[in-house]
C-alpha positions in Angstrom: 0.0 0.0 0.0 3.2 2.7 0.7 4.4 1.9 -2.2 1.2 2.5 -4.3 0.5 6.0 -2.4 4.9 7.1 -3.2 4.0 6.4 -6.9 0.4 7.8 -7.5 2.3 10.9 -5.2 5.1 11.0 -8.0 2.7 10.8 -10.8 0.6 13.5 -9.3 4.3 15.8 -9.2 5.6 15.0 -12.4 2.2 16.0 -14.1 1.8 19.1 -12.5 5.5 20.0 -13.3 4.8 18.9 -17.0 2.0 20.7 -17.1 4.0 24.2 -15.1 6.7 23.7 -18.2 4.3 23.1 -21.0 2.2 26.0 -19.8 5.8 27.9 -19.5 6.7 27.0 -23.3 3.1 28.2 -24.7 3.5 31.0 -22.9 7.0 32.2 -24.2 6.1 30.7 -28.1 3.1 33.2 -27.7 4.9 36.0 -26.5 7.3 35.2 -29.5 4.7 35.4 -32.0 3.1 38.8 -30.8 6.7 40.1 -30.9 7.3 39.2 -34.3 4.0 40.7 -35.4 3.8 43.8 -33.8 8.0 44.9 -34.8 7.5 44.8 -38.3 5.0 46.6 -40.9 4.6 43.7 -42.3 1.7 41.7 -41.6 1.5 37.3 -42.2 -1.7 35.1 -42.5 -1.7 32.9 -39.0 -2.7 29.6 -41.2 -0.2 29.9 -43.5 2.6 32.4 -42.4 2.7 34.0 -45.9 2.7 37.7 -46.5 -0.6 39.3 -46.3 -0.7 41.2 -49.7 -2.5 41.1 -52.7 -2.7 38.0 -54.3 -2.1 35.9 -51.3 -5.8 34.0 -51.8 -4.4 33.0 -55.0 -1.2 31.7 -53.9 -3.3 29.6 -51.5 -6.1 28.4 -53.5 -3.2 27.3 -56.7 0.0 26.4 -54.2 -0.8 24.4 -50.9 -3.2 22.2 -52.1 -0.4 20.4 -53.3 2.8 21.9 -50.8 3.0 23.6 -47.7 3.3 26.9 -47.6 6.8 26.8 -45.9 8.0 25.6 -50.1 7.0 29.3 -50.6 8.7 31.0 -47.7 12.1 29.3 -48.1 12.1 30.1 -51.9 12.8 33.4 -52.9 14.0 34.7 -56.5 12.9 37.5 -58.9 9.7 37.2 -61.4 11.5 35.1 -63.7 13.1 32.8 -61.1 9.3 31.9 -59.9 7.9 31.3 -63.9 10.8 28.9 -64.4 9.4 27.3 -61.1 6.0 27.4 -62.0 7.0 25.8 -65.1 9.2 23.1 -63.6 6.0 22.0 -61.5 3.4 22.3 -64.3 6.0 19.7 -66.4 7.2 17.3 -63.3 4.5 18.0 -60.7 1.5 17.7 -63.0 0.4 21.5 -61.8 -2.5 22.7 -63.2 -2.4 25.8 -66.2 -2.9 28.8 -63.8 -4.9 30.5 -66.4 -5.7 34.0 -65.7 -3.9 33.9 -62.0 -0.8 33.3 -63.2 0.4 37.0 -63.9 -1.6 37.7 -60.2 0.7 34.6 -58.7 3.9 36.1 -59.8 3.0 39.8 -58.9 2.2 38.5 -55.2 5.3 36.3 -55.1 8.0 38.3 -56.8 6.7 41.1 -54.9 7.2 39.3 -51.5 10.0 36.6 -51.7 12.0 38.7 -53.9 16.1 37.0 -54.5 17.5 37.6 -50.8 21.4 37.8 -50.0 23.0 34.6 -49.4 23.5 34.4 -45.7 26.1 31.4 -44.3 25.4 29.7 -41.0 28.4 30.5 -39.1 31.6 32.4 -39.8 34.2 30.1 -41.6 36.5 28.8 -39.2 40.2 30.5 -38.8 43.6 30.4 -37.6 43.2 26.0 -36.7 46.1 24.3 -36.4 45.0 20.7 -37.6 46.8 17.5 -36.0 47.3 14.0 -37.5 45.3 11.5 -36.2 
């Protein structure tokens, strides 16, 4: 019977610690999101996290039906760059011809994912003096 009361008494602390530290994370990953919202003038959709800007129904309706829309936000290159994409789907991908939207597509997406400066990880390493194994 001890034994049975020490174990539902450490169950009962490790869930209410859990829950402390998962009610600590939401917290912080809230506060995170209003900051990043409210610095900038620019504003993003909270389903998708693309740019709110003309066009973006489009981009939703023609792009992540078949991708997420994280595809979109790591991709960025000039009009050009996204018609060669568009293309490369249309011919490997089996997207649809975006018809009338097309030109609408590429405004929104050239307009915000233009080509970004490459940006490395870390700083290359310097000044090591290598050793043989």
């Amino acid at each position: 019977m001890r034994n049975t009361q020490k174990l539902l008494a450490f169950l009962v602390v490790g869930f209410f610690m859990l829950s402390m530290n998962w009610s600590k994370n939401t917290q912080i990953s809230l506060e995170k999101k209003t900051v990043a919202q409210t610095d900038s003038t620019i504003k993003y959709d909270e389903a998708t996290g693309l740019v709110v800007s003309e066009g973006l129904e489009l981009v939703v309706a023609h792009c992540t039906g078949c991708h997420s829309s994280k595809l979109i936000t790591q991709f960025h290159t000039d009009r050009q760059g996204w018609l060669e994409k568009i293309r490369w789907m249309q011919q490997k991908q089996k997207l649809w011809d975006l018809g009338e939207a097309e030109p609408k597509i590429l405004d929104y997406l050239s307009k915000n994912y233009p080509p970004t400066e490459k940006v490395n990880r870390r700083v290359s390493l310097k000044n090591i003096k290598w050793y043989k194994l």
